[in-house]
C-alpha positions as CSV (number, residue, x, y, z in Angstrom):
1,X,178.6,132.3,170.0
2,X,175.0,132.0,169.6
3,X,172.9,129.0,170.4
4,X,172.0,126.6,167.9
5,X,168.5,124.4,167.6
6,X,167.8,121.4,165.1
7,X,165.0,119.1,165.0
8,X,162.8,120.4,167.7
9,X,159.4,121.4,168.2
10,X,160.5,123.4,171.3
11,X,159.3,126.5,170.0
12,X,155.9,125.5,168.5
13,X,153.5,127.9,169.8
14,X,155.5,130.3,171.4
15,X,155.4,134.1,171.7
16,X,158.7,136.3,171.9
17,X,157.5,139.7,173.4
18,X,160.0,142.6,173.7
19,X,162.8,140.2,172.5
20,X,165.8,141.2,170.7
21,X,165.5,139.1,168.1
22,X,168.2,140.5,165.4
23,X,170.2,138.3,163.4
24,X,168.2,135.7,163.9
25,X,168.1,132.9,161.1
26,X,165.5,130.2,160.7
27,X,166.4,128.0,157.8
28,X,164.5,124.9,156.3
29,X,161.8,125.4,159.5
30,X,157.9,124.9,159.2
31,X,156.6,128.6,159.4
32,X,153.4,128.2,159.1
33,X,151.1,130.5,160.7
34,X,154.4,132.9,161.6
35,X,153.1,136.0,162.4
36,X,155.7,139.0,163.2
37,X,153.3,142.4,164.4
38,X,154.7,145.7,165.4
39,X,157.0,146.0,162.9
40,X,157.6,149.6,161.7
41,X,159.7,149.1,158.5
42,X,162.6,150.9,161.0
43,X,163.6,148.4,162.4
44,X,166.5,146.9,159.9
45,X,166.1,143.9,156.9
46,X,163.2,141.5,157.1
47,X,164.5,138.6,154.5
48,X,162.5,135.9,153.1
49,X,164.1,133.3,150.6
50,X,167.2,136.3,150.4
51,X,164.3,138.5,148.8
52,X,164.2,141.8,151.4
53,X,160.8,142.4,152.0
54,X,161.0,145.4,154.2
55,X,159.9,148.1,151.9
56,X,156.9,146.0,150.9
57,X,155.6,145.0,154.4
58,X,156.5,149.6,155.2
59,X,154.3,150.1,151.8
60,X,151.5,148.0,152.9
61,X,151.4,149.5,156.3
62,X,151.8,153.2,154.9
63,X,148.6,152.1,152.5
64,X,146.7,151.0,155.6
């Protein structure tokens, strides 16, 4: 079963690198100035407020 954290600031700050981070679910979080790089658009669903925003975030870096 995986881990569950409420009410902390225990991740404030910090940088996952080379983390396998799927199915991961942050829910009524402060995100503010969340900032996910090296993503290819290959690498499964990015949600946001159940609105998939893979093919825009793959557009936008195919535009680039």
């Amino acid at each position: 079963m995986a881990e569950v954290y409420s009410y902390t600031d225990a991740f404030r700050g910090a940088t996952f690198r080379d983390c396998d981070m799927r199915d991961v679910r942050i829910v009524s979080s402060f995100v503010d100035g969340l900032v996910i790089s090296g993503f290819s658009g290959t690498a499964g669903p990015v949600v946001v407020d159940d609105v998939d925003v893979s093919g825009y975030v793959a557009a936008e870096l195919d535009r680039r």
